[in-house]
C-alpha positions in Angstrom: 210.0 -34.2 -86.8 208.3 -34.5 -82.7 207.1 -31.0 -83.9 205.4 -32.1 -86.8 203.9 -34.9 -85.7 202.6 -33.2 -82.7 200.7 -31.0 -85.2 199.6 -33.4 -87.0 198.1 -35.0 -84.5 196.3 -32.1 -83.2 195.0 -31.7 -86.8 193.6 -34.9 -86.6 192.2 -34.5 -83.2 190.3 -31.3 -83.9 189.5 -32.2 -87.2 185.3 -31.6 -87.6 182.8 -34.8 -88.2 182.0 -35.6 -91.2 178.5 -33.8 -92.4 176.9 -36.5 -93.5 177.5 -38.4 -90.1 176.0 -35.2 -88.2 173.1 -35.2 -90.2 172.4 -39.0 -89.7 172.9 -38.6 -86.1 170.2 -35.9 -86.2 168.2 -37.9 -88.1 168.3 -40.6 -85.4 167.5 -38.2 -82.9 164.4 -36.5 -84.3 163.2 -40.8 -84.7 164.1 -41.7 -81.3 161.4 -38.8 -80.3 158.8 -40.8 -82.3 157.7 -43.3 -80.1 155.6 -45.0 -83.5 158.2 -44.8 -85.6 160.5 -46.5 -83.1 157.8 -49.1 -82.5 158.0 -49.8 -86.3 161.8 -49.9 -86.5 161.9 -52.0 -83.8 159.1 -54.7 -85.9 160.9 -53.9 -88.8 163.8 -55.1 -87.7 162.4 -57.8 -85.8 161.0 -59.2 -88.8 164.7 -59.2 -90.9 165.7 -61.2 -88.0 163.0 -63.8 -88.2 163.8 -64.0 -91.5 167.4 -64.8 -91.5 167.5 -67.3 -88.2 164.2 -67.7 -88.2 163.8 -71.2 -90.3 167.2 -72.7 -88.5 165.2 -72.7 -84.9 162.3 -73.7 -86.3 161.4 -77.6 -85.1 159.5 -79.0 -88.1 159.9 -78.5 -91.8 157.5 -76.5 -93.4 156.1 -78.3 -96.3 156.0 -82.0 -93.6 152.6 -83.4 -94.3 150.8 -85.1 -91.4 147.6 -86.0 -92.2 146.8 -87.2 -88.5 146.8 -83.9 -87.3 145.3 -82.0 -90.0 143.0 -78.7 -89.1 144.7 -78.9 -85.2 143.9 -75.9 -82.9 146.8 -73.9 -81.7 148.8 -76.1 -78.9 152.1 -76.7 -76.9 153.3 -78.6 -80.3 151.6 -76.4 -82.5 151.8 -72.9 -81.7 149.6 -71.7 -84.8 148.0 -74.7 -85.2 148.2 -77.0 -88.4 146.6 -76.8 -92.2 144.4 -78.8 -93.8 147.4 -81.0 -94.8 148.6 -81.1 -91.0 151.6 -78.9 -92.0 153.0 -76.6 -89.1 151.3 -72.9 -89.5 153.8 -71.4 -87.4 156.6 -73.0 -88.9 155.5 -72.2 -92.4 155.2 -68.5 -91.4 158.7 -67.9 -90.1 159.7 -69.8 -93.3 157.2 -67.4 -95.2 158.7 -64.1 -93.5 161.7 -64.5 -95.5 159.8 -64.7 -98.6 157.2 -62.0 -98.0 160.2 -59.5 -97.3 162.1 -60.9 -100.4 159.3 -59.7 -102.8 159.0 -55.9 -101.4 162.6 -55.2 -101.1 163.2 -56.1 -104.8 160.1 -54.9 -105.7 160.9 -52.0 -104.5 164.2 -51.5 -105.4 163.7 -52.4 -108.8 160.9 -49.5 -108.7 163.0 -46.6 -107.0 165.8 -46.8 -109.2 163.7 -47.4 -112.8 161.4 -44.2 -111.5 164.5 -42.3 -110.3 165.8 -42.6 -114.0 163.0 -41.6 -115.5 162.1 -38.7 -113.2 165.8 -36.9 -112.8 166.3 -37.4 -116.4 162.5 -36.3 -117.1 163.2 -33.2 -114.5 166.8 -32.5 -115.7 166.2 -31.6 -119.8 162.6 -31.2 -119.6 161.1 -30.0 -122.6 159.7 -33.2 -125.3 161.5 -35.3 -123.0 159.6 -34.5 -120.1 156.6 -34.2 -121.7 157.2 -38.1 -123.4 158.2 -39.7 -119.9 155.4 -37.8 -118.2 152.7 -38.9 -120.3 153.8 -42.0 -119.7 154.0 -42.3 -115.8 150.3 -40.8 -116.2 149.3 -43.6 -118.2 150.2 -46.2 -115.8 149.0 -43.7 -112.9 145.3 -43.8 -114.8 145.6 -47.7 -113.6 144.7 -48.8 -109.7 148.1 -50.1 -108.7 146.4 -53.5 -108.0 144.2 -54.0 -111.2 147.9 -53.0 -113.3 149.8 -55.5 -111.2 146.8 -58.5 -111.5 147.0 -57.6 -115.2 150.9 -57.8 -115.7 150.9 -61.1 -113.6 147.9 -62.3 -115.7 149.9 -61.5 -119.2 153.4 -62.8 -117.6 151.6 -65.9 -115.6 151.9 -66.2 -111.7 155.6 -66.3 -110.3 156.9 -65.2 -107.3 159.2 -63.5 -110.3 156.4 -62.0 -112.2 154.7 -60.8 -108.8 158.3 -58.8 -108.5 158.2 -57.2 -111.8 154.4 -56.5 -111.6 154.7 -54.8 -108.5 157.9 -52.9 -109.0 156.1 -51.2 -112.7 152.9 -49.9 -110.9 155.6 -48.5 -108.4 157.8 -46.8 -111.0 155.2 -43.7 -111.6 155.3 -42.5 -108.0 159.2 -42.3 -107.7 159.3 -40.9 -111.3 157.2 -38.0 -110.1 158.5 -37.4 -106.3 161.9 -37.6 -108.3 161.3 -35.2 -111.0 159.6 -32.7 -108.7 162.8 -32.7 -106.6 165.0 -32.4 -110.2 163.1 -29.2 -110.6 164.2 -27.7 -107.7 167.2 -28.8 -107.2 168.5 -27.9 -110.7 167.7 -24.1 -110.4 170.0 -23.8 -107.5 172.8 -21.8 -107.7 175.8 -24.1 -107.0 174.2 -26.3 -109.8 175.1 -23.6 -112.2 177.9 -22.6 -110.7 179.7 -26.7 -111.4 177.8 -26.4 -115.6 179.8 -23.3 -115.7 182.8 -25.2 -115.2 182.5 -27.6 -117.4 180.9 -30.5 -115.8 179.3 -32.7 -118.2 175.3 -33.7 -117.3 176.2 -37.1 -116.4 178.2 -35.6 -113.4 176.2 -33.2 -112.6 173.2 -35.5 -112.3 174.6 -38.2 -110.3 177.3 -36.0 -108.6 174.8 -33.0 -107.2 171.7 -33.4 -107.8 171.1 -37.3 -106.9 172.5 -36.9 -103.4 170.6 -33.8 -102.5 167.1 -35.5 -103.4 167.9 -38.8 -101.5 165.6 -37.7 -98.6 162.2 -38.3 -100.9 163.3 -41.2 -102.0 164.6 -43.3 -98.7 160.6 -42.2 -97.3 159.2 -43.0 -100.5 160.6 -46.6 -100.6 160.2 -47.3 -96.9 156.4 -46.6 -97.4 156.0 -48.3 -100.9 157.6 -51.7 -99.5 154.2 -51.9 -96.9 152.1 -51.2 -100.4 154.0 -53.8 -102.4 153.8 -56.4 -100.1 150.4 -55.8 -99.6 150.1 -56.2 -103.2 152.2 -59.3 -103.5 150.1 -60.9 -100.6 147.3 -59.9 -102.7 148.2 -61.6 -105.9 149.2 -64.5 -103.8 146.1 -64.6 -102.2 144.2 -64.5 -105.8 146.7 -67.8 -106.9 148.5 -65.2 -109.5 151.5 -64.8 -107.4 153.4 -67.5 -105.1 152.6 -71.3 -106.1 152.0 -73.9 -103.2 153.5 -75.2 -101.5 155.4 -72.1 -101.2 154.8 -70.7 -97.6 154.1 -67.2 -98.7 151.7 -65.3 -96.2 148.8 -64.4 -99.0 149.0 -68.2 -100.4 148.6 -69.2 -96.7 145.9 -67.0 -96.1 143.9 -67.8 -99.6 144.2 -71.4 -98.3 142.8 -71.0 -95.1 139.9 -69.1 -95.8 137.7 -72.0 -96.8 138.4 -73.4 -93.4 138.0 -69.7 -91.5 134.6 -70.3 -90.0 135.5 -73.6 -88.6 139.1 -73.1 -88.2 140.1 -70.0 -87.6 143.5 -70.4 -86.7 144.2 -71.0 -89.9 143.7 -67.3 -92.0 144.7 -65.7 -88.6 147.6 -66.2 -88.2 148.9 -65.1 -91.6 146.7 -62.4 -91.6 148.2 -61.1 -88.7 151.7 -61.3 -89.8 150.3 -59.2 -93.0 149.0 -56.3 -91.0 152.0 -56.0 -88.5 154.2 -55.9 -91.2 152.8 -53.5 -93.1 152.0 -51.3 -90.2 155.5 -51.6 -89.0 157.0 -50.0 -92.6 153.9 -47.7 -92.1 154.5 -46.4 -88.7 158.4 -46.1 -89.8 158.1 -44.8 -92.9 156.0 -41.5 -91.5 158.5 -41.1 -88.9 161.6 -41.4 -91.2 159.7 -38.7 -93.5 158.9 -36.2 -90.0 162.8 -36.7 -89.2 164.4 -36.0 -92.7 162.0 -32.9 -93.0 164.5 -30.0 -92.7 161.5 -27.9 -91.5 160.6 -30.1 -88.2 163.3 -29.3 -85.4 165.1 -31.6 -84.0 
């Protein structure tokens, strides 16, 4: 029995990582090498955290109207400054963070996973299938992602709901052709034919081994559509067809303070500002992340 157990033991202890644990810690190491894409981790995850503890430490609440210091420049008290209806800029921002992330990350996922459908499905059978799904994505492709998303929220009225659903269906094309591109490739492999051959049925062989081999597409994919989307969203928001005051969403902020810009300027800067880090930070990460799960770039 002491025999046995030694051996198992030694099993265990030589027993090799798991592959997909090596490949994420080459992944890791291939970003830690990109200085920009660590920079817009790092923001990244920054922002997640504002988001979460963010509106605890803030000291006022964001929708507090105090009309006695209205239009304030940035101060001790006041670190953005105040709006028109002496409401705390910076306060309403942190608050806003939460939001603003809220709307690409659902957005987005809703997106990825309708396009991955429709493009592994489209790329699996092919044939009138393909050619029907296809023809589709391209009609929605014909369409600025903007203009479809403005007309969507238009039709379906402004919502920070509608905003969601308008931005994750001008998304849906671009994963459903990054997806069925990969199907195509991935489907003439040989082990592909080898598990058909056995009898697997194409439920199984879609989500079982084809799926996890074109992940790498999609994770870049959806790290640089969520800078697009909530681009977008602040640009719905920023129109009055997305998130309704007094909401603190960054574009509503923003569309709010540009009639005061010229003699406050505090108060579209700010938001402004949050807008472009943001969305340089998925930017910056998202390229990285796509240099670091090329198989082609060395590690």
């Amino acid at each position: 029995m002491m025999a046995e157990t030694s051996v198992k033991t030694q099993q265990a202890e030589t027993k090799p990582p798991s592959p997909q644990l090596e490949n994420m810690k080459k992944v890791y190491k291939k970003l830690k090498k990109n200085k920009t894409a660590m920079v817009g981790g790092i923001l990244i995850l920054f922002f997640i955290i504002v988001s979460i503890i963010g509106p605890v430490l803030t000291p006022f609440d964001p929708d507090a109207q105090d009309y006695t210091n209205r239009l304030a420049s940035p101060n001790a008290d006041n670190w953005f400054g105040t709006d028109h209806h002496g409401r705390d800029i910076f306060t309403r921002i942190i608050h806003g963070t939460s939001i603003t992330l809220y709307i690409g990350f659902s957005s987005v996922l809703l997106g990825s996973v309708a396009g991955t459908v429709i493009g592994i499905v489209s790329g699996y059978y092919g044939k009138k299938i393909d050619a029907i799904l296809m023809r589709s994505m391209d009609v929605l492709l014909a369409f600025p992602g903007i203009l479809l998303a403005l007309a969507i929220v238009s039709i379906l009225g402004g919502s920070l709901q509608n905003v969601i659903i308008a931005v994750a269906v001008f998304s849906i094309p671009v994963f459903a052709r990054i997806v069925r591109g990969s199907t195509l490739a991935v489907k003439k492999l040989e082990y592909v034919d080898a598990v058909r051959a056995l009898g697997a049925s194409d439920f199984r062989i879609i989500f079982r081994h084809i799926l996890p081999n074109i992940m790498s597409p999609i994770i870049v994919q959806a790290t640089l559509r969520m800078a697009t989307a909530i681009l977008a969203a602040s640009g719905l928001s920023f129109l009055g067809l997305g998130a309704q005051p007094p909401t603190p969403e960054w574009g509503a902020i923003l569309s709010q303070g540009r009639n005061y810009m010229w003699d406050d300027p505090h108060y579209a800067l700010f938001p402004g500002l949050a807008i472009v880090v943001v969305v340089l930070a998925f930017n910056l990460f998202g390229d990285g992340l796509r240099d670091a799960l090329d198989p082609k770039t060395k590690g």
